[in-house]
N, C-alpha and C positions, 0 to 999 in steps of 0.2 A: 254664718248661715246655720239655720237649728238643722238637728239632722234626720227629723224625723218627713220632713217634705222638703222636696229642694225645689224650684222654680228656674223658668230657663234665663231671666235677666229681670233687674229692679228697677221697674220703671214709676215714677212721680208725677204726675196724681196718680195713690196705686189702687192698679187695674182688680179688676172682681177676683180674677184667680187667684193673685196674691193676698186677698184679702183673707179668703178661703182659706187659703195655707197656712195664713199666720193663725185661723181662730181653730184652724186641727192643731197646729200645735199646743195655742193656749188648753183648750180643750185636755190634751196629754199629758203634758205640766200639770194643770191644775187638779187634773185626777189623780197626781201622786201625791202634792200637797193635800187634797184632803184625806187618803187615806192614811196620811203620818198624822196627819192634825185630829183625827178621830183619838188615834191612841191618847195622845196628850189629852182630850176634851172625857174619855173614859174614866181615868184616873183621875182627873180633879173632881168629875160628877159626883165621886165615890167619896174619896179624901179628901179635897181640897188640895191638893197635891201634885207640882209638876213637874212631872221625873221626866229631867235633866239627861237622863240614858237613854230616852226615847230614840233619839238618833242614832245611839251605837248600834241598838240593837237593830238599826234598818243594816248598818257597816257588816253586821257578824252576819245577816240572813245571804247579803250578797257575797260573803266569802265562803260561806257556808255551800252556796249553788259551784261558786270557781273550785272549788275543791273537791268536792263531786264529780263535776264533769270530767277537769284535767287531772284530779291523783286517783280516783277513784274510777272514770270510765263510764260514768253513770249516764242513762240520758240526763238530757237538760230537765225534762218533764217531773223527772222522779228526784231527783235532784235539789228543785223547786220543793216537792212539798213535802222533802227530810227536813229542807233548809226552815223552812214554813214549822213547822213542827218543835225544830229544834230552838228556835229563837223561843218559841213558845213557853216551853219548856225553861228557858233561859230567863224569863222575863219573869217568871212563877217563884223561878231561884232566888233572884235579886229583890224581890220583895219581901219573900221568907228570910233570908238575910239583914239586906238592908234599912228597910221600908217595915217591917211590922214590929220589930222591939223598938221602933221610936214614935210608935203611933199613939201613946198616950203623952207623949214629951213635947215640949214646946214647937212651934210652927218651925221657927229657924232653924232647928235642929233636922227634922224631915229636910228641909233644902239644902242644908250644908252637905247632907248624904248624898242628896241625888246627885250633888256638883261630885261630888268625891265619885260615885260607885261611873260617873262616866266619865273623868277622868284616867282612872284604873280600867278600865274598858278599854280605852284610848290607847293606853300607853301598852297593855297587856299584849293588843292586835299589834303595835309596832315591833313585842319584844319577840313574838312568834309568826309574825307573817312579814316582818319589817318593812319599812315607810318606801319602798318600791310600789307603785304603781302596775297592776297586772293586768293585762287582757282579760276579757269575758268572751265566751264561749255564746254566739247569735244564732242559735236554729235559724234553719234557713228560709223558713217557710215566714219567718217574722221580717227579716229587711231584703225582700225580692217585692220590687215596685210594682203598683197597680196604677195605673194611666188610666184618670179619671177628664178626659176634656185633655183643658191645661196645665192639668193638677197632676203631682205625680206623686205619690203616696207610699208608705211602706206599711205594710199590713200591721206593724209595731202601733203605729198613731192610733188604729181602730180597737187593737187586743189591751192598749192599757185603760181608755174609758168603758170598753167593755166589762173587764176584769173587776174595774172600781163598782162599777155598777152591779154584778153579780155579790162582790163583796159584802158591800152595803145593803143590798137588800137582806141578806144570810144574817146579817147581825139586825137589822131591825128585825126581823122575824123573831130573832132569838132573844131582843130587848123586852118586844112587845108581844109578844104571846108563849112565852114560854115561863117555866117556873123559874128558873134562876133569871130570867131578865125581872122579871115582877120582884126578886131580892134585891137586885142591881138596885131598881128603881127606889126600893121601900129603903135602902140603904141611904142614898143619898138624897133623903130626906130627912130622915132621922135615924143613926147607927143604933143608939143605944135602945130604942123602942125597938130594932127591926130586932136586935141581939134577941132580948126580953120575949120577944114572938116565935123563939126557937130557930131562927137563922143560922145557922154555921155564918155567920161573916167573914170568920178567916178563909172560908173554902171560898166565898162569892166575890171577896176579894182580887185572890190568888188565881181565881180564874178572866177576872176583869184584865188585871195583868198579862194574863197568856192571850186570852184575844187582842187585847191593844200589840201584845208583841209578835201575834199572829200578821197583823195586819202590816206592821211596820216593816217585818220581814218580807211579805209581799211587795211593800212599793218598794224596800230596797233592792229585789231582783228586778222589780223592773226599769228601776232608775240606772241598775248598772246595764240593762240594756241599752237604755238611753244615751248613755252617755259609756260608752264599751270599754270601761276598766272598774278596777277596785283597789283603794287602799283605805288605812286605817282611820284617815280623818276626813271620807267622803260623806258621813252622817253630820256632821257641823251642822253647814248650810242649810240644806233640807229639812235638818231638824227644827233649828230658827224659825225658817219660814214657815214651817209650818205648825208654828206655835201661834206667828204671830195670828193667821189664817184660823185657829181657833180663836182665838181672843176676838179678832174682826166680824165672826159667825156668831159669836157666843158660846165661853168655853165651858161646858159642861153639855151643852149640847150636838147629837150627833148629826143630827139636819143643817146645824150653823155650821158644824166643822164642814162638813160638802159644800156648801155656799159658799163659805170662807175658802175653801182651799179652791174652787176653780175660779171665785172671782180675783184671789190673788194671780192666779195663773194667767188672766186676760188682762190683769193690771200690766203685769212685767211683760208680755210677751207684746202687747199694743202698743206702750210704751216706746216702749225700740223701736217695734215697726214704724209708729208715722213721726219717730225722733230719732231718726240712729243717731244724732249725733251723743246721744244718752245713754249709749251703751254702753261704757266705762262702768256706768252709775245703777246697773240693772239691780244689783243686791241691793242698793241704797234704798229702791222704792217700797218695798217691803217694811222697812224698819219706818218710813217716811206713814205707811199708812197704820203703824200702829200707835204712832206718837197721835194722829190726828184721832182714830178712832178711842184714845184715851181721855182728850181730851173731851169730844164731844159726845159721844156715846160707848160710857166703859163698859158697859154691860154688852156689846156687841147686836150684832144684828137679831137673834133670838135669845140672846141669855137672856137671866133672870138675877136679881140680888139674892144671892145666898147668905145665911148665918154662915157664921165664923163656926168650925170643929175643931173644939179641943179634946 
C-alpha cells in the first residue's frame, strides 16, 4: 500500500476512489522524479554531462534535514532550507573539484569522475553516518488525514506537487528572464562564443550546479518524507529513475524533464495498480521504458540533437 493515501479495501473493477488515489500518488512520485531529473537535464544542457552524484546529493540534503532536527533541535522548516543550501553549496564544491579541471579532457574522462566523486559520496556517508537506516522527523501538520468523500489523503500528497510546482516556476523565471538564465542558455549553445562575449562561464556553471543541487536536495527531503527514513544508498534509485525520466522528456530540456519525471510516476504507479501481480517488477518499468524510448525516439519527447562539446 503506497503511503501517501490509504483506501479502506481493493476492490476489481477498480472503483472511482481508488482510481483517484492511485493518480494522487502517481501525481507525488512523479513530482519528485522530475525535480531530480531537472538537475541531471541542467548539467547536460550546459556540458553534455551526467553527473552520476546527482543522487547523492538528494542522500546528503535528506541527512542534512535528519540532523538538524534530531542533533541539532532545529525546526523541520529551517532545517529544510540549511539543508537546501548546504547541498547547494556542495554541488558548487564538486564541480570546482571534480568536473571543471576535466572540462577540456576527453568525454570518458568527465564520466569516469562523476562514477568516482559518487561513489566516494556513497561510501564517505556510510563511513560517517553508517549503513543503518534512521527515522525522519514528519511535522505533523504534513501526515494528519484529510477525508476527501472516499478518499483519505495526507496533506504530504498535496505539499509535494505543490512544492514541485513552485520550484519549477522560480527557475523558469530564472532561466528565462533573468541575466544569468540568458548565459545558462547562450552557454549551451555555444561555450566558447558565449566565453568570447565576456561570460564568466566558470561562475554560470558553478551556479548551474548549485541550483540543480538545490533542487535535488529538495526532492531528497521530501522523498525521505515519503518514505520516513534515510541511509547512505537511498539516492541510487531515484537517481536512475530519474535520469531515465530526463532522457524520456528530453534531456537538456527543463519542460521534458517535468513531463518526463511525472509521466514516469503514472507509468509505475498504474502499472501496479491495475497489475499487482507486477509489483515485484516495479523498478524494472522504468529501465523497460528507456530501452524503448532509445530505440525509437532518442532525442525524447522535447529534446533536440545536440553537437558533441569538446
Amino acid at each position: 500500500m503506497w503511503p501517501f493515501v490509504r483506501c479502506e479495501a481493493l476492490r476489481w473493477p477498480m472503483s472511482l476512489d481508488m482510481f483517484l488515489q492511485h493518480c494522487f500518488n502517481a501525481l507525488t512520485l512523479g513530482s519528485l522524479y522530475a525535480l531530480i531529473a531537472i538537475g541531471y537535464t541542467m548539467v547536460y544542457g550546459i556540458l553534455r554531462l551526467i553527473n552520476f552524484a546527482h543522487g547523492d546529493i538528494l542522500m546528503l540534503g535528506a541527512y542534512f534535514v535528519f540532523f538538524g532536527t534530531f542533533a541539532f533541535g532545529w525546526p523541520w522548516g529551517v532545517a529544510a532550507v540549511v539543508a537546501v543550501m548546504g547541498a547547494s553549496a556542495l554541488g558548487i564544491l564538486v564541480e570546482r573539484i571534480a568536473y571543471r579541471p576535466l572540462r577540456d579532457a576527453p568525454r570518458i574522462s568527465a564520466l569516469i569522475s562523476a562514477i568516482a566523486v559518487s561513489f566516494f559520496i556513497e561510501s564517505l556517508a556510510v563511513v560517517i553516518f553508517t549503513g543503518q537506516p534512521r527515522p525522519v522527523l514528519q511535522p505533523e501538520w504534513l501526515v494528519s488525514e484529510w477525508q476527501l468523500g472516499g478518499i483519505r489523503i495526507l496533506p504530504l500528497t498535496a505539499f509535494v506537487p505543490a512544492m514541485t510546482i513552485v520550484l519549477v516556476g522560480i527557475l523558469l523565471y530564472v532561466v528565462y528572464r533573468t541575466k544569468p538564465g540568458l548565459a545558462m542558455r547562450a552557454i549551451s549553445k555555444d561555450i566558447e562564443t558565449t566565453r568570447l562575449l565576456g561570460v564568466r562561464v566558470d561562475n554560470i556553471i558553478a551556479l548551474t550546479f548549485g541550483i540543480g543541487s538545490a533542487l535535488a536536495a529538495a526532492s531528497g527531503i521530501m522523498w525521505a518524507l515519503r518514505y520516513p527514513q534515510v541511509h547512505p544508498y537511498m539516492g541510487i534509485m531515484p537517481g536512475l529513475k530519474a535520469f531515465i525520466a530526463a532522457v524520456f522528456g528530453g534531456i537538456g530540456s527543463i519542460q521534458g524533464a517535468v513531463i518526463g519525471g511525472v509521466a514516469l510516476g503514472f507509468v509505475e504507479i498504474m502499472t501496479v495498480a491495475f497489475m499487482p501481480e507486477l509489483s515485484g517488477y516495479r523498478d524494472a518499468f522504468a529501465f523497460v521504458l528507456l530501452v524503448l524510448v532509445l530505440l525509437f525516439k532518442p532525442t525524447g519527447l522535447l529534446g533536440e540533437r545536440m553537437e558533441e562539446k569538446i
